[in-house]
C-alpha positions in Angstrom: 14.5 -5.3 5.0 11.4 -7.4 5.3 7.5 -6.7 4.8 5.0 -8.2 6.3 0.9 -7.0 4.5 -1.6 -7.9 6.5 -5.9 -6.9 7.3 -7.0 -8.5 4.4 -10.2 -9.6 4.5 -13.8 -10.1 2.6 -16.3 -7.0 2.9 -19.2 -5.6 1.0 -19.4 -3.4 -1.3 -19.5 0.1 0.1 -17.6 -1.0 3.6 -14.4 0.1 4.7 -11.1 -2.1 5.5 -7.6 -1.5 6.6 -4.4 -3.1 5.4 -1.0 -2.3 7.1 2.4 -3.1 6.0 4.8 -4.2 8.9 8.5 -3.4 8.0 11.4 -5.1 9.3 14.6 -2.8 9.6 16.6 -0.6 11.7 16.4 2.2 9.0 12.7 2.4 8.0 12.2 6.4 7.6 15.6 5.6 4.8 12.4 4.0 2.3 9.7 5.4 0.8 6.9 2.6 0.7 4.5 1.8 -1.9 1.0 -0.2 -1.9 0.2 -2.1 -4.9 -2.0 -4.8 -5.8 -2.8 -7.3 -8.4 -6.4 -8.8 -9.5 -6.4 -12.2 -11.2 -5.6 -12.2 -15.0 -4.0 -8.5 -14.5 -0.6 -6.9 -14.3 0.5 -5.4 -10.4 -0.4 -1.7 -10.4 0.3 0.8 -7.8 -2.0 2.2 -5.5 -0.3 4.6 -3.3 2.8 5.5 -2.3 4.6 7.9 0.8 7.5 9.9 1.0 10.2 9.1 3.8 8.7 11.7 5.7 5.4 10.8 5.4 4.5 14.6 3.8 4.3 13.4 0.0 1.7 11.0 -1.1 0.4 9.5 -4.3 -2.7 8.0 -5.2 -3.9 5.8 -8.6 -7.2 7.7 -10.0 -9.0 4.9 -9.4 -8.8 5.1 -5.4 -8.3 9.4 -5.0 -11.2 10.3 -2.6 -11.5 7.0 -0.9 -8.2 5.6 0.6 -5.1 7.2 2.2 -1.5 5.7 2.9 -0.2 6.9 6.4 3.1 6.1 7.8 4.4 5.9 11.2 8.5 6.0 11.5 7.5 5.6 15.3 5.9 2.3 15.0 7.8 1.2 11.2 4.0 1.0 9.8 2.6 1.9 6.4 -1.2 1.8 6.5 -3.6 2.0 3.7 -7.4 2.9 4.7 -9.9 2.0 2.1 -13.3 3.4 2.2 -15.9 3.1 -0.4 -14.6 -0.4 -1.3 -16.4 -1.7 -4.7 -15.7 -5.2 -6.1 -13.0 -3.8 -8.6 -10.6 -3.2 -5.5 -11.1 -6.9 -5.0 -6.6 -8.1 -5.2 -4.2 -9.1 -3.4 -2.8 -6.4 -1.9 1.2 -5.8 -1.7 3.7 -3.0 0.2 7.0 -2.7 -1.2 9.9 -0.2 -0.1 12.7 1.8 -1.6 15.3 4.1 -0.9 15.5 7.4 -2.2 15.5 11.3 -0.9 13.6 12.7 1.5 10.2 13.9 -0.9 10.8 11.2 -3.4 7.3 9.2 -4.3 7.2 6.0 -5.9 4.4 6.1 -8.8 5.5 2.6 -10.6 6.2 -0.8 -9.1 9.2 -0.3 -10.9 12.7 -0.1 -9.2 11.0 -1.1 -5.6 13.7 -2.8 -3.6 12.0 -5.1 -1.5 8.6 -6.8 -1.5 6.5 -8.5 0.7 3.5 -11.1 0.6 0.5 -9.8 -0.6 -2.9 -10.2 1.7 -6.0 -11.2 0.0 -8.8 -8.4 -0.4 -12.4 -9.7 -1.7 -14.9 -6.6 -2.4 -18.3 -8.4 -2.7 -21.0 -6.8 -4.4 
């Protein structure tokens, strides 16, 4: 199973940006998939996570209001829309899958099976 992250980019504060995770595998609606990123100096938190079937999600308090995780078993795509952005968003952003049942949700980075490379998001103020 690979991951590829990608839409990174540099916005102002207040501006909206989309990241998508691309997943490499024959049995992509098996994983529940997780976003989670990591500023400099700090430890990788999560930031959202979906179900299998896309009808359980989970958000960090930090982001509830302003971005939602999507999935698409069509297409193999996780998505995270982020509106509101504010320089504390400002990481580098990574998607990470696991298997599990069909409602589980992923609320730790722990236990993730596979990882990919983060993309870079800069919040300016």
């Amino acid at each position: 199973v690979q991951l590829q992250a990608s839409g990174g980019g540099l916005v102002q504060a207040g501006d909206s940006l989309s990241v998508s995770c691309a997943v490499s595998t024959r049995t992509f609606n098996m994983y529940a998939v997780g976003w989670f990123r990591q500023a400099p100096g700090k430890e990788r938190d999560i930031v959202a996570s979906i179900s299998r079937s896309g009808g359980g999600t989970y958000y960090t308090d930090s982001v509830k209001g302003r971005f939602t995780i999507s999935r698409d078993n069509g297409k193999n795509t996780v998505n995270l829309q982020m509106n509101s952005l504010k320089p504390e968003d400002t990481a580098v952003y990574y998607c990470a899958a696991v298997s599990g049942t069909w409602s589980y949700i992923p609320r730790t980075s722990d236990g993730m099976d596979y990882w990919g490379k983060g993309t870079l998001v800069t919040v300016s103020s």
